[in-house]
Residue, then its C-alpha position, 0 to 999 in steps of 0.5 A: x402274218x400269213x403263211x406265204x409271207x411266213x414261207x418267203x421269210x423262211x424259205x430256206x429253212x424250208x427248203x433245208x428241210x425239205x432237202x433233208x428229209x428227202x436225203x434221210x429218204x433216200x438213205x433209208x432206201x439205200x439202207x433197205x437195199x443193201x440189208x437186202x443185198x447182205x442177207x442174199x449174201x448170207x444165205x448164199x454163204x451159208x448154201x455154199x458152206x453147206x455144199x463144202x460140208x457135202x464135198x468134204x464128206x464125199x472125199x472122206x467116203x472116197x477115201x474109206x472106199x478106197x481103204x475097203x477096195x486095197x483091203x478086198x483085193x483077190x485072194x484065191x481060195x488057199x489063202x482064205x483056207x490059210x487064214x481060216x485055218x490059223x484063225x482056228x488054230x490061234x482060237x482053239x478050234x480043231x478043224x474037221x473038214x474045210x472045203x469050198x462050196x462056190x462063188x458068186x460073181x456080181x460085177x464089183x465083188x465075188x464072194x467065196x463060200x466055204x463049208x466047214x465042220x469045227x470041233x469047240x470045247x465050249x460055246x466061249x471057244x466057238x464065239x471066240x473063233x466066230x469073232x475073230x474069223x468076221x473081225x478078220x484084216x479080210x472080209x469073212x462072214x459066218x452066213x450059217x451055223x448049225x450047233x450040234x448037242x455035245x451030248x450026242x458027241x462021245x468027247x462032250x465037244x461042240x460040233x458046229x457046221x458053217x458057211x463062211x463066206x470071203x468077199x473079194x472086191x475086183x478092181 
């Protein structure tokens, strides 16, 4: 037998084949593309979870921004003096002189200044009331400090020179 009488013979077990082999093509392509199609999905879910991520974490700033602004709203100068003062009171610390020095005005902020003279019967009493001056509800940070020797001080007090600045957000 030759093959074309081989071929006539089983022609369409040829053909059943060939339409076979041709389909299994066909679905492999099919398959490639939609494995294609399913990873650019993938990707473009985990860009766009990404982007979640980042809009969630601006919203948490906004928020903690907002929390800072209502917490720095104006005060006039008294009533930072106010606070000072009980502050130093609460911790301790005798208040010599306590006067304004200046602002700063900038377009979001205005920063008070206060020059004051303290008396600490130690360096804990001191730290306590620095401590509880910046940790304050309001914003208040000692810019400067100049100590001076107890032993140049007839009570063998601390005598401390400092800038507190106050800073105001304005709306």
């Amino acid at each position: 037998m030759d093959l074309s009488a081989m071929l006539n013979k089983n022609k369409n077990k040829v053909f059943g084949l060939a339409i076979i082999l041709l389909s299994f093509m066909v679905a492999y392509r099919i398959y490639e593309w939609q494995a294609l199609q399913l990873k650019l999905l993938n990707d473009r879910i985990v860009e766009e979870n990404k982007k979640n991520q980042v809009l969630t974490d601006i919203s948490k700033l906004e928020g903690e921004v907002e929390v800072y602004r209502k917490l720095l709203t104006k005060n006039d100068a008294s009533s930072m003096m106010s606070d000072i003062n009980n502050i130093a009171r609460d911790t301790g610390v005798k208040i010599i002189s306590i006067r304004p020095s200046g602002e700063n005005a900038s377009p979001e902020y205005t920063k008070y200044m206060f020059d004051l003279s303290v008396e600490a019967p130690d360096y804990n009493t001191l730290a306590k009331f620095v401590n509880k001056l910046e940790t304050f509800e309001r914003v208040y940070l000692v810019e400067v400090s100049n100590i001076e020797s107890p032993f140049y001080n007839k009570d063998k007090e601390l005598r401390t020179n400092l800038r507190i600045s106050a800073v105001v957000m304005l709306n």
